[in-house]
C-alpha positions in Angstrom: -3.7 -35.2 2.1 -5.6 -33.0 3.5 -6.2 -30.0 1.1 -8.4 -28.1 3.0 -6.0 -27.6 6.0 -4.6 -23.9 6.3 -2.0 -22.9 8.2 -2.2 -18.8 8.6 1.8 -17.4 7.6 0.8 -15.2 10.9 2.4 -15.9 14.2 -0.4 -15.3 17.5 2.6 -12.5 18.2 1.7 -10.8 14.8 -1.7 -11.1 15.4 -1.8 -9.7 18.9 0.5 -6.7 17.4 -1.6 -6.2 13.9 -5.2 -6.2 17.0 -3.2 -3.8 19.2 -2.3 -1.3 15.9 -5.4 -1.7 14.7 -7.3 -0.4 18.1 -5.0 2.3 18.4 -5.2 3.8 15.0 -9.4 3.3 15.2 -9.4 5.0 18.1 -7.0 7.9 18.0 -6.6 8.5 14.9 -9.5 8.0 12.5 -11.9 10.1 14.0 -10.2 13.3 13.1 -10.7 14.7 9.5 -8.3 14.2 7.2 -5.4 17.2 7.6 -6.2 17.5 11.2 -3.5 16.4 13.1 -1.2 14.6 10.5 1.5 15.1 13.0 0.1 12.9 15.4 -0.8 10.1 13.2 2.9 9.9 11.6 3.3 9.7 15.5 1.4 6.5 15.5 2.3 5.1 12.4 5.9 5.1 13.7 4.9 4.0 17.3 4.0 0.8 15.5 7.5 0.5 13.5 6.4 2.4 10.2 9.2 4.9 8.8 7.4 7.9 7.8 8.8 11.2 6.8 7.7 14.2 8.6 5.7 15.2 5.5 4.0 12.4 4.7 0.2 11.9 4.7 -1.7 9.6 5.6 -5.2 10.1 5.6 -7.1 8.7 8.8 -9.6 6.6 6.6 -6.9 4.8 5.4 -6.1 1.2 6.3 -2.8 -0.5 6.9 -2.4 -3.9 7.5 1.3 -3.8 8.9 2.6 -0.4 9.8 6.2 -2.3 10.6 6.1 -2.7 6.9 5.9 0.8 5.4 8.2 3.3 4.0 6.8 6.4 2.7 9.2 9.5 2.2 9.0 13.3 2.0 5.5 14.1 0.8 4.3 10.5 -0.1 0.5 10.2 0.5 -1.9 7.2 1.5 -5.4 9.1 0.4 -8.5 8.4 2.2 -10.0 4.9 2.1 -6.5 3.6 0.9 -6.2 -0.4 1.4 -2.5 -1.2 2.0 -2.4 -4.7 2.7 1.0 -5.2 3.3 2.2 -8.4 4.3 5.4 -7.4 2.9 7.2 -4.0 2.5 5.4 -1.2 0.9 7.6 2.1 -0.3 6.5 5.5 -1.5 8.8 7.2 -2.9 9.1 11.4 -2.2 6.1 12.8 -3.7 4.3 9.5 -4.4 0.6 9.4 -3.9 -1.5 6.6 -3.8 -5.2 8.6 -4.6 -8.6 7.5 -2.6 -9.8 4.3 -2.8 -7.0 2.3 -4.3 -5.8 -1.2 -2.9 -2.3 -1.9 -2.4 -1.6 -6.1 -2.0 1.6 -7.5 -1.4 0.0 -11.2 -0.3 -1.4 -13.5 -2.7 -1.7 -17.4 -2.7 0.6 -20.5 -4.4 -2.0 -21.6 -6.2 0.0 -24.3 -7.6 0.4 -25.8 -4.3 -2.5 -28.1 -2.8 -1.9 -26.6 0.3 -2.3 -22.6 -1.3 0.3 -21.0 1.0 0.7 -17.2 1.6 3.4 -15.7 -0.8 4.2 -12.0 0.2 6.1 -9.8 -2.5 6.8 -5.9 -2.0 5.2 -3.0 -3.8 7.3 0.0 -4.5 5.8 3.2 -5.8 8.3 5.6 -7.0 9.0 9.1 -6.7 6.6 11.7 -8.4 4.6 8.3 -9.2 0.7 8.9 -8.9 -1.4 5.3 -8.2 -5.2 6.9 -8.9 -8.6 6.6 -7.3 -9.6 2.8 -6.6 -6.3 0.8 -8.6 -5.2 -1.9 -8.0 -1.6 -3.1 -7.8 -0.7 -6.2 -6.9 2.6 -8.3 -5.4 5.3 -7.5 -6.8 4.8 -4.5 -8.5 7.1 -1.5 -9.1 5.4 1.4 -10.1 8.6 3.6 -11.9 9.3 7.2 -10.9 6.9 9.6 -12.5 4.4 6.8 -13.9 1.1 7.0 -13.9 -1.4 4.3 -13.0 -4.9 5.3 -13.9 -8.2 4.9 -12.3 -9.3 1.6 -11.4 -6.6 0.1 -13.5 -5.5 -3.6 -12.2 -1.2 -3.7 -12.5 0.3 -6.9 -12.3 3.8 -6.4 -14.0 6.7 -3.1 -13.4 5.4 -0.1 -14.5 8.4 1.7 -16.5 9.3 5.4 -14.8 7.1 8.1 -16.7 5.0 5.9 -18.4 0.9 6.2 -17.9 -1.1 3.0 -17.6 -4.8 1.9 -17.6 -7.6 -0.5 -18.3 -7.4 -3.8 -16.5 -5.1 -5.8 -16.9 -3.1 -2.5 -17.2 -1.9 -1.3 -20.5 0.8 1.5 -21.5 -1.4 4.3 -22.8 1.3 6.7 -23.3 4.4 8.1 -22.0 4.3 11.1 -19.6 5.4 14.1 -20.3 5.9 17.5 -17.4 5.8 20.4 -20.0 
């Protein structure tokens, strides 16, 4: 058996659409600053297949791997230098923001197979849930309405709704509170 042999989970059709979204959003919409014309890159985003609220942000430094796979509702936020590698669906809830530098992944390897095929799992950040500067979370994951997932944490498992995380792996620090 050959165990070297690696067949991409990525038709040439995929590939040819993931090149031609990737072109477009390099050159018409990352060169303007961040707030400047959000309008036109929801516009884009949605060109592409993405469902994007009409308030939703997303930054021009950010990077997503498959518009066709994301959700993000009123007020959701993909900060600058956001990775969203989203082989599967990615959803922000209303009000969810995912804060600069921080690395969505919905693709990972079976790495109990000798041939170490894609797996793809969805990531779902809930409303009022803040994802902070450079995190991680990885496939699967369910980040609960109102949580918190501090900076550079690494989450692996759900994330309960108003609960603050941190560390790597991520631990429950506390339970959030609005006073």
């Amino acid at each position: 058996m050959d165990y070297m042999h690696f067949k991409s989970p990525y038709t040439t059709a995929n590939r040819i659409r993931r090149m031609a979204w990737t072109v477009c959003w390099t050159l018409l919409a990352r060169p303007f600053p961040r707030s400047v014309l959000m309008p036109w890159k929801r516009f884009l985003l949605r060109c592409f297949g993405a469902k994007v609220s009409g308030t939703a942000n997303v930054y021009a430094s950010a990077k997503v791997f498959m518009p066709w796979n994301l959700v993000m509702k009123d007020h959701a936020c993909l900060a600058s230098e956001v990775d969203c590698y989203n082989a599967a669906l990615v959803e922000l809830g209303v009000n969810a923001t995912v804060s600069q530098r921080s690395y969505l992944c919905t693709a990972s390897h079976d790495i109990s197979s000798p041939r170490h095929e894609q797996t793809e799992r969805p990531i779902r950040i809930g409303d009022r849930a803040w994802v902070a500067a450079e995190a991680f979370v990885g496939p699967g994951v369910t980040v609960g309405e109102g949580a918190v997932v501090g900076a550079r944490a690494a989450v692996f498992k759900d994330i309960e709704p108003w609960t603050v995380v941190g560390g790597n792996p991520a631990r429950v620090l506390k339970k959030r509170e609005i006073l």
